[in-house]
N, C-alpha and C positions, 0 to 999 in steps of 0.2 A: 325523671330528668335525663336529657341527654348525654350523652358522654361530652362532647366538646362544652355543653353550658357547663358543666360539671367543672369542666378543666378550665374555663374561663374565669369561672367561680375563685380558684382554687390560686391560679396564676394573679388575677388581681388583691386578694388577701395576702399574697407572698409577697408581693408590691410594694402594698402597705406594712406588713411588717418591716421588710426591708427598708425602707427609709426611715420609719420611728426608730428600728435601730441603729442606723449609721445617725439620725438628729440628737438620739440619746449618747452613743459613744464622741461625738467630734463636738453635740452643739449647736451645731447648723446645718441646715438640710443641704442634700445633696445636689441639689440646684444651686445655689449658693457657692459651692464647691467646685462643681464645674463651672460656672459663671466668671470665675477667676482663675479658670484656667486648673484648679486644682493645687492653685499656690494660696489659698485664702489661708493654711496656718501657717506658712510662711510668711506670710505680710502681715500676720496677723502679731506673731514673735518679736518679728523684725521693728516694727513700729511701736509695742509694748502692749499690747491690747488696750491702747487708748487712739482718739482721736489724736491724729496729726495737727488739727488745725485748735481745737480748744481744750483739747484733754480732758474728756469724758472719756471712763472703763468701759470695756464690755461688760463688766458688774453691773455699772448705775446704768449704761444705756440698757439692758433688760431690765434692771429693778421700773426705769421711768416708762420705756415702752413695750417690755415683753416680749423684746427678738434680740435679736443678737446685733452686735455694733457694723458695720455694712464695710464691703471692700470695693473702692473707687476705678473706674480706668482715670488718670490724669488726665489722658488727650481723647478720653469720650468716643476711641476704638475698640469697641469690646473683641475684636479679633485678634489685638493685641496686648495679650498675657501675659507680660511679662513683669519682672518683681522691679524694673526700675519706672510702669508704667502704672504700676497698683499703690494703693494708700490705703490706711482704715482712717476710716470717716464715721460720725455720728448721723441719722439722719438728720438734723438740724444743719450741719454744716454741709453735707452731700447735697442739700437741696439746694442751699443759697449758691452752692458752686455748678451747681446743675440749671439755673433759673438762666435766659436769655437776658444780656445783658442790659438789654433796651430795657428788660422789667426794673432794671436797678437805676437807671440813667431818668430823674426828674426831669419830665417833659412840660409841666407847669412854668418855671422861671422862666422859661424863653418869652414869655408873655406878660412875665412882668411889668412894663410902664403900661402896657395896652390893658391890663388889667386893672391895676392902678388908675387908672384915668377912668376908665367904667366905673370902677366905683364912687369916685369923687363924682361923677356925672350922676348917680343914684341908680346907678345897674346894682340890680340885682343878685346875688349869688349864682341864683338858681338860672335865672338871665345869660349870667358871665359862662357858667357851666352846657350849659345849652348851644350858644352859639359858638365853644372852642373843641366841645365832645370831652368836655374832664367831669368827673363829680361835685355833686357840692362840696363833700367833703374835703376834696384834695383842696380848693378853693380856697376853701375859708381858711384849710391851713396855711397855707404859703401866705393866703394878707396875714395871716398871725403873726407870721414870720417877718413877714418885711414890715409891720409895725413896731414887732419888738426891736429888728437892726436899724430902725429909723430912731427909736426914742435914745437906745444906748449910745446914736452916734449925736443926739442933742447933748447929754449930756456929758 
């Protein structure tokens, strides 16, 4: 074997040890670490090792998924590290604050009477979903919905 494979060998094993031991001493890898600029146990103290938003531990968020509880940019800069711009977050709440808000904003109601009126006319779900580009699914829920707010406003 060559001396540089050798050394190459030798350098990537060192690598590796090296990070299983900073993940074993801190916890979380050193991506992670850097990723926050290097203030992830500062924000991490600071906020209590729980989510900010529903308080989950870093305990139960590894007991449920096996990694450690995640450090947010607020304004979605990861250039900017700093401790009044970082949060600990659960993945569960890091995502829904990370999801594009249009995914959150129900694009079905806007269709409401025009929906309504198809079905009283004998359109189809799958009919109604076809020509607006929604799922059956979403479909049939929203009529759920506006027959259950129609019966409670009969009564």
């Amino acid at each position: 074997m060559s001396y540089t494979k050798t050394m190459t060998m030798r350098k990537k094993q060192w690598q590796r040890d090296d990070r299983a031991t900073f993940k074993e001493k801190h916890g979380y890898s050193r991506t992670a670490h850097y990723g926050a600029g290097g203030l992830r146990r500062n924000v991490l103290e600071r906020d209590g090792y729980r989510c900010v938003r529903c308080g989950m531990t870093d305990a139960q968020h590894k007991d449920q998924w096996g990694r450690p509880i995640t450090i947010d940019h607020i304004d979605r800069n990861r250039a900017r590290s700093v401790m009044d711009n970082l949060q600990t977050l659960c993945l569960v709440c890091h995502s829904r604050k990370d999801i594009v808000q249009e995914l959150h904003t129900p694009r079905v109601p806007a269709y409401q009477e025009q929906i309504i009126q198809w079905r009283a006319d004998g359109a189809t779900y799958q009919a109604i979903a076809d020509e607006l580009g929604f799922s059956i699914g979403a479909i049939w829920k929203w009529v759920q919905r506006w027959k259950e707010e129609y019966l409670c406003r009969m009564t």
